[in-house]
N, C-alpha and C positions, 0 to 999 in steps of 0.2 A: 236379439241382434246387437244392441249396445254394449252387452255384458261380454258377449264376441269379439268384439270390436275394442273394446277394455283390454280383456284378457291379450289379445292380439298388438295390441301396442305395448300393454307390458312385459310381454316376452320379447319383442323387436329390441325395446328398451335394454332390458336385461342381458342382450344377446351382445347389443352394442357396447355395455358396458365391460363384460367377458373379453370383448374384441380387443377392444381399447388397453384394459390392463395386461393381456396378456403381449399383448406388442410394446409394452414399455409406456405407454401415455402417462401414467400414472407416476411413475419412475419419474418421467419428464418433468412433471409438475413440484413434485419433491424438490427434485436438485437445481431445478433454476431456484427455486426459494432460498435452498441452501445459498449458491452463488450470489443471489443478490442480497443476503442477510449478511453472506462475508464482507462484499463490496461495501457495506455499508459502513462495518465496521472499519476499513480500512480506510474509506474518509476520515471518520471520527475523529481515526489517530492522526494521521497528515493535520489537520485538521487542529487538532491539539498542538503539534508540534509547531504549526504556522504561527497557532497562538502568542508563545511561549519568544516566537524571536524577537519582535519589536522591544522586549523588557531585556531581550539580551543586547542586543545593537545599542540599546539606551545605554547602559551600564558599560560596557567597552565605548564607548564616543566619551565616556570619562576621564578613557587614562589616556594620560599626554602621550604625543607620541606615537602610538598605536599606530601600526599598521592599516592606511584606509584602503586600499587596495581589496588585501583579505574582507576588510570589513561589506566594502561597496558591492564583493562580489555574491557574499549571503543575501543581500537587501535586494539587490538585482534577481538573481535566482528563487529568495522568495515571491519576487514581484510575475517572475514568467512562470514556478506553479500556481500560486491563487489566482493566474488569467486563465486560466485552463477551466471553463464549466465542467466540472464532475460530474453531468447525469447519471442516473442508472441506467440510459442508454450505451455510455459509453464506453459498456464492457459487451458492448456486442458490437462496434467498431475500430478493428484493427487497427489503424492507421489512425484515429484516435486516442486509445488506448497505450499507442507506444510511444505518442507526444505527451501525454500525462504520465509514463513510468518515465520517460527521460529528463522531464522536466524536475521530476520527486528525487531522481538519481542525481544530476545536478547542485540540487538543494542537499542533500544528505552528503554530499563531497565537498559544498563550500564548509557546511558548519564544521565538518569534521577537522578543514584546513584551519578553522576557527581557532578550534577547541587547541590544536597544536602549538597555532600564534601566541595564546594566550598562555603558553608555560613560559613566555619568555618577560614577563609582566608581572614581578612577585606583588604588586598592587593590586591588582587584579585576582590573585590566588588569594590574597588574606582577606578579600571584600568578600563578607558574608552573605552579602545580596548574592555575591553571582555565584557562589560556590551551590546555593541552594537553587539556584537556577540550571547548573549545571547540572546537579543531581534528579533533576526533573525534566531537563533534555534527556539523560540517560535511561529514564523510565519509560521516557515518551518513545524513544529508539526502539525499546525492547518491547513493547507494546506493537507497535509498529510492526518488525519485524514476527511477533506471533500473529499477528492477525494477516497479515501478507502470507503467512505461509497455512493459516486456514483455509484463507482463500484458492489457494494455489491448488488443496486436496480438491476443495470443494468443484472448482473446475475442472481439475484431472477427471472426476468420478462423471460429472457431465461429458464430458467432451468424450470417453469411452462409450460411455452409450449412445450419444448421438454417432459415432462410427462403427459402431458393431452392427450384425445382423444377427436379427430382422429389424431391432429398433431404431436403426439409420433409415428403414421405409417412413419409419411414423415421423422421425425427424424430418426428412422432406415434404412429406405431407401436412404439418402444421408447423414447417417454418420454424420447428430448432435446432439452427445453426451454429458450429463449432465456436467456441468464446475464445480472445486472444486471451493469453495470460503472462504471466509473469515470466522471465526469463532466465536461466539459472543461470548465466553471466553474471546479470543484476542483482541477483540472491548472494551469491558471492560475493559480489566487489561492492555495491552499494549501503544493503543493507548492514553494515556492521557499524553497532553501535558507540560514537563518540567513547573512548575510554575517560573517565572522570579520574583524574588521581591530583592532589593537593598536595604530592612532595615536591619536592625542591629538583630542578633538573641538576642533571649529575653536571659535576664543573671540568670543560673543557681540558684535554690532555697538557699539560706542559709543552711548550714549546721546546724540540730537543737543542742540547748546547751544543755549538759548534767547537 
């Protein structure tokens, strides 16, 4: 009887595990890893970039004159993304999730007005410090934006299985729920990375004669 009772749970066993893979569980488990591997990455980068401003802000609070406005509005914008707690919860809360992409949108639009400011500043463009700092904003940009758009598959490919059938059963039954994500508005208009160039702006049209 025990060896009945053996064989008998390891077929129930077996059977369940058949059930499960064939309804997608298994799938499930995959691509949430996936998703939360991307997310991770995509701190990182934020994360680097955050790094990267206070040595930029320091080095523009150098040159006379400078534009504080432009300046206070990076330092500000940095200050309301780094208040934002990144958990890995918080790519399964909508309406958290889109005060963390709007806050990151905000910050990638002051530095980029930054970046603009400062062609007007030949000071500023021949300072080697920041030129090397610039060119590690623009790394950091383009990092950024690859890992944001891993993330974005990584979530497409979940969020089709949690609404197709039959695997949208298994999703309601163990609670996996469609992920917000990324917006192609934001993809477009946000993420483009600061242009870095070290020439000379072109010199304003002549005033015509009367």
């Amino acid at each position: 009887m025990p060896l009945l009772k053996r064989a008998a749970a390891l077929l129930a066993t077996l059977t369940l595990a058949l059930g499960l893979s064939g309804c997608g569980y298994n799938d499930f488990q995959r691509l949430d890893e996936q998703v939360k591997s991307g997310w991770s990455e995509v701190l990182n980068q934020y994360q680097r970039r955050s790094d990267l401003i206070p040595n930029i802000v320091a080095t523009v609070k150098g040159e006379a004159n400078f534009e504080q406005e432009t300046l206070t509005k990076v330092i500000e914008a940095r200050a309301r993304a780094t208040g934002i707690q990144a958990t890995p919860e918080l790519i399964n809360n909508p309406e958290a999730f889109a005060k963390f992409q709007a806050a990151q949108g905000e910050l990638s639009g002051a530095l980029s007005r930054l970046m603009v400011t400062v062609e007007q500043y030949p000071n500023l463009k021949a300072n080697q410090g920041f030129q090397d700092l610039r060119v590690q904003l623009e790394g950091t940009e383009n990092r950024i934006t690859v890992a944001r758009g891993r993330y974005v598959k990584a979530v497409q490919d979940y969020n089709v299985l949690a609404r197709s059938f039959p695997s949208n059963l298994t999703a309601m039954v163990f609670g996996y729920s469609v992920k917000p994500n990324f917006t192609v508005q934001n993809e477009a208009q946000i993420s483009v990375p600061p242009t870095v160039s070290f020439d000379k702006p072109a010199a304003p049209p002549a005033a015509a004669s009367k």
